[in-house]
C-alpha positions as CSV (number, residue, x, y, z in Angstrom):
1,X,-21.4,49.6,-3.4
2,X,-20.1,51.8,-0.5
3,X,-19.3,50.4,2.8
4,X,-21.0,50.8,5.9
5,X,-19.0,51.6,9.2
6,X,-20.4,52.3,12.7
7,X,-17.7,54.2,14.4
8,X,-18.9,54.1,18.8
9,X,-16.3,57.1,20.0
10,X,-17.5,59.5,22.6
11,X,-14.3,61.8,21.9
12,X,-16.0,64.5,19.4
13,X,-12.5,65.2,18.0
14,X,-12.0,61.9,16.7
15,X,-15.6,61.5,15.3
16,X,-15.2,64.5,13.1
17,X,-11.3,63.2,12.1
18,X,-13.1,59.8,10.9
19,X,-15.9,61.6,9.2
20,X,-13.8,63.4,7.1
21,X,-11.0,61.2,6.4
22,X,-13.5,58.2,5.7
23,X,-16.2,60.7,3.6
24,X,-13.2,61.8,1.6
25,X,-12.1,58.6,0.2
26,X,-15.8,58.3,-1.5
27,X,-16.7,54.7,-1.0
28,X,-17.8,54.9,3.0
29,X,-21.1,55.5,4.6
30,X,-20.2,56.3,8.0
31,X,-22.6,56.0,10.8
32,X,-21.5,57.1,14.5
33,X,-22.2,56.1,18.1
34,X,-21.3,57.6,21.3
35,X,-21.7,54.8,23.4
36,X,-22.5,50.8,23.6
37,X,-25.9,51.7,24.2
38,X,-26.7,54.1,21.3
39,X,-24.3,50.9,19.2
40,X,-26.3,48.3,20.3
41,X,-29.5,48.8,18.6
42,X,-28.0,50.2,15.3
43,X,-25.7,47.0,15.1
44,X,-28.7,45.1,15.5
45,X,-31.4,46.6,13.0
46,X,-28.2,47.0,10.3
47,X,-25.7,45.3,8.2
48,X,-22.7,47.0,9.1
49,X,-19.0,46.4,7.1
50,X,-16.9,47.2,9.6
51,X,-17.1,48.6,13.5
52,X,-14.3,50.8,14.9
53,X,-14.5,51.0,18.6
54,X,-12.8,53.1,20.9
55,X,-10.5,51.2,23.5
56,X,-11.4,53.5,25.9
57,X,-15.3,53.9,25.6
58,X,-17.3,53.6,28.5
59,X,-14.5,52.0,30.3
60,X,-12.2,49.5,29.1
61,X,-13.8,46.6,30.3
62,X,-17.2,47.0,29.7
63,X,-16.2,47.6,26.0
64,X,-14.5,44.2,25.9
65,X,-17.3,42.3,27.3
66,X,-19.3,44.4,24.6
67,X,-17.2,43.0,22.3
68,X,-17.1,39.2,23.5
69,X,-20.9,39.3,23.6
70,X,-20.9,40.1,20.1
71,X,-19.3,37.6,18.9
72,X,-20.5,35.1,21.4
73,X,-24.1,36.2,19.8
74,X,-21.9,35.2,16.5
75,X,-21.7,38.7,14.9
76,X,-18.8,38.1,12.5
77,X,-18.4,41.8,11.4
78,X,-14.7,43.2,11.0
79,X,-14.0,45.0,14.4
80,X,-11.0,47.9,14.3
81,X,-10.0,49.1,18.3
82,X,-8.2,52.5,18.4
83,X,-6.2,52.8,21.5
84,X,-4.5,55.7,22.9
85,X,-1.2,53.2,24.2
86,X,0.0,50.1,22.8
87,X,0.5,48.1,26.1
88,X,0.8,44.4,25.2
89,X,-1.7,43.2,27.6
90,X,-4.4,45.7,26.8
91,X,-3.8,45.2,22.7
92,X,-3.9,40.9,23.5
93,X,-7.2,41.5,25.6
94,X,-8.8,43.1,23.1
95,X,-7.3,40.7,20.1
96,X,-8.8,37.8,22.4
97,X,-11.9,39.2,22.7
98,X,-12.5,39.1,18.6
99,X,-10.8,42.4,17.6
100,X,-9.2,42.2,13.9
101,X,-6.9,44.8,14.9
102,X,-5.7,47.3,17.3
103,X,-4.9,50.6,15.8
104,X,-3.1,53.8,17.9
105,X,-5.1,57.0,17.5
106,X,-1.7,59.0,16.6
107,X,-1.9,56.7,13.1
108,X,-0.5,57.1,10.0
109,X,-3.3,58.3,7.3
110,X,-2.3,56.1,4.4
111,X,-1.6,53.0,7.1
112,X,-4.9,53.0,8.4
113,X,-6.7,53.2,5.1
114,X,-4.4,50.2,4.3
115,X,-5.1,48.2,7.0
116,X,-9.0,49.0,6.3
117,X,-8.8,47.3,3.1
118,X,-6.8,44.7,4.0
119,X,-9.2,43.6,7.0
120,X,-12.3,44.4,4.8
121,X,-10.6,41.6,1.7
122,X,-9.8,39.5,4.2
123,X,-13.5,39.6,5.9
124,X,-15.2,39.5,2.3
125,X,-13.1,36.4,1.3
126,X,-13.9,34.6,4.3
127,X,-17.5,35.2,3.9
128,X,-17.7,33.6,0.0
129,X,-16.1,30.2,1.1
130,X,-19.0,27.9,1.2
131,X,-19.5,25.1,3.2
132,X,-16.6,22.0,3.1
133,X,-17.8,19.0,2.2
134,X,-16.6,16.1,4.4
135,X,-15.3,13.4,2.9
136,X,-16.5,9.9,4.6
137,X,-19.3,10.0,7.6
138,X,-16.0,10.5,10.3
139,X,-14.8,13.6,8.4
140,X,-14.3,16.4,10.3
141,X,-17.2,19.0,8.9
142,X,-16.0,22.7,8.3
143,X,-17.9,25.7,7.7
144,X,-17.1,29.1,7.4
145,X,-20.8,30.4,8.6
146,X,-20.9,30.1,11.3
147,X,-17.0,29.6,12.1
148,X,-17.7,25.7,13.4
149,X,-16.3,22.4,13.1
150,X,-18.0,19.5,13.8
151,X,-16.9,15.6,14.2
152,X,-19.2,13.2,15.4
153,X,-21.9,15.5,16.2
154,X,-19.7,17.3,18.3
155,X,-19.1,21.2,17.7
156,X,-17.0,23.6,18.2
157,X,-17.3,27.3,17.3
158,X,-14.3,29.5,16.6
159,X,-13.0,33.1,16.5
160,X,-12.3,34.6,13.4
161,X,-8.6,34.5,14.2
162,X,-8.7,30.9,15.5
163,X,-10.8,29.6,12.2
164,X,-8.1,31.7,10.1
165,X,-5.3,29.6,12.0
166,X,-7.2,26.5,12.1
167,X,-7.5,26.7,8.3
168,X,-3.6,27.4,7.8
169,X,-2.7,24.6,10.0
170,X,-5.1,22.1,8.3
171,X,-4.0,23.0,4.5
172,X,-0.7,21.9,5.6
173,X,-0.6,19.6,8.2
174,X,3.0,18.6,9.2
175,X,4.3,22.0,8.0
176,X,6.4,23.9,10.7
177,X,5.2,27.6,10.7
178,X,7.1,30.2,12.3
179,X,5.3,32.4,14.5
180,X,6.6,35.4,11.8
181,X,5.0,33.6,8.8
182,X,1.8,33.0,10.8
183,X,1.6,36.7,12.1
184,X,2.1,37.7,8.0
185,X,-0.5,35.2,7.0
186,X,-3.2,35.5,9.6
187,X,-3.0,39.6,10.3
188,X,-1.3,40.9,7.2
189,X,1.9,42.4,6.8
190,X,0.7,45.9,8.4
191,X,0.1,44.7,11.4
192,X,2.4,45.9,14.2
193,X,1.8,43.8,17.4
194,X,4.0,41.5,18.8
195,X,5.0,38.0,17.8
196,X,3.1,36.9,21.4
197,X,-0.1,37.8,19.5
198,X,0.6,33.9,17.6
199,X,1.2,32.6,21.1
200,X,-1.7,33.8,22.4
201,X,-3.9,32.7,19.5
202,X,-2.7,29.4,19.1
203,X,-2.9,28.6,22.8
204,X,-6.8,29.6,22.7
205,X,-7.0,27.5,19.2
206,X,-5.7,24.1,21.4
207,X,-7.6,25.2,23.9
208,X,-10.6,24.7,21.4
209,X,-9.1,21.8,19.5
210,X,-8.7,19.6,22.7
211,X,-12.0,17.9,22.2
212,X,-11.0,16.7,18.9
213,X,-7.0,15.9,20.8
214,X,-7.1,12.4,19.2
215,X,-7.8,13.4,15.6
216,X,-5.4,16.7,15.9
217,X,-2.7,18.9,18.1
218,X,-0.8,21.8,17.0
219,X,2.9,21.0,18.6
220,X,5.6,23.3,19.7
221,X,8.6,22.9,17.3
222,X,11.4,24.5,19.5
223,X,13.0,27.4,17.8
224,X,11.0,27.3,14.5
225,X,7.2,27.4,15.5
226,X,3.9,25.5,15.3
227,X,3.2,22.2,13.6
228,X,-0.2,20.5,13.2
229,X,-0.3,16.7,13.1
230,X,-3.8,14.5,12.5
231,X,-4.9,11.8,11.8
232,X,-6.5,10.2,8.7
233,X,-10.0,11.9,10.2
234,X,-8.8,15.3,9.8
235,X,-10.2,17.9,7.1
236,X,-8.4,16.9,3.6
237,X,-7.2,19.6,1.3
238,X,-10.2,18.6,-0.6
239,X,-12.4,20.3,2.0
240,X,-10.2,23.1,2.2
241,X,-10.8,25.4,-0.7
């Protein structure tokens, strides 16, 4: 089955570099946008695979609140950014706002194609996990769709990137994870941001986790990394296929 991708670019030279790199490899169907507003409905009446977004498209802002509302609306869909600069802050705003990754427009062929598939397994893997099972009334409830946990009847929805990390951390609770190993787990070992993309993540992921702050707490290990602690109401790796 060929994959879908919406590509919203308003720069026509980059449009017809994607068509043709994308067409050639056979196995994408790819569908094109100039704007949020053409985007919008398209995303709304189809299934994409994947979304690549310009960073620059209609103004930077107003394609990050496009992108928040998307997955505030809980559109889970893979999202690529291509930027023209790799400034920290601009690549971090983006990676908050629910981007899988932030890709330079002066890539490398073969990367890109790479970092495609790796995004696209990692997005079709999440979406086959099935619900976890809790294992007494107080256990915390996990599902992958949508990305919630629940404990007591109270919710919390996740990020991709925070439900990724949450997952990690819960697998192996007491484990000390360097911010390396997290960055290789959670966005593959293409990825070419910063080690403050884990910081950045993690700090949003407490920020979501403090309802739940007497059942679990990700801790600072100084000089190593993260650590999660919880108690005995905390998802068990029986939950946690």
């Amino acid at each position: 089955m060929n994959t879908k991708v919406l590509l919203i670019e308003d720069d026509p030279t980059t449009v017809n570099m994607f068509n043709l790199l994308l067409s050639q490899e056979g196995k994408y169907v790819v569908h094109f946008a100039t704007n949020i507003e053409e985007a919008t409905p398209l995303i709304n009446s189809s299934a994409f695979d994947l979304l690549i977004l310009g960073h620059k498209l209609s103004g930077e802002k107003e394609g990050v609140h496009f992108l928040e509302h998307l997955r505030y609306q809980g559109n889970r869909t893979p999202v690529i950014v291509l930027g023209s600069t790799h400034q920290e802050n601009e690549v971090i705003q983006w990676l908050e706002a629910g981007a899988d990754d932030f890709i330079l427009k002066s890539f490398g062929i073969m990367e890109f194609l790479a970092r495609i598939l790796t995004i696209l397994r990692r997005a079709r893997h999440l979406h086959r996990k099935q619900m976890y099972t809790p294992v007494n009334q107080n256990q915390i409830i996990i599902s992958s769709k949508p990305l919630v946990a629940e404990l007591r009847g109270e919710k919390i929805a996740f990020r991709r990137k925070e439900f990724e990390l949450f997952i990690t951390f819960a697998k192996r609770p007491g484990v000390i994870f360097s911010r390396a190993e997290l960055l290789h787990i959670i966005w593959g070992g293409t990825y070419q941001g910063g080690l403050r993309t884990v910081d950045v993540h993690v700090s949003s992921l407490r920020k979501r986790l403090a309802l739940f702050q007497e059942e679990m707490r990700i801790e600072s290990v100084r000089g190593s990394g993260y650590r999660f602690t919880c108690s005995d109401l905390c998802p068990s790796q029986q939950c946690i296929n």
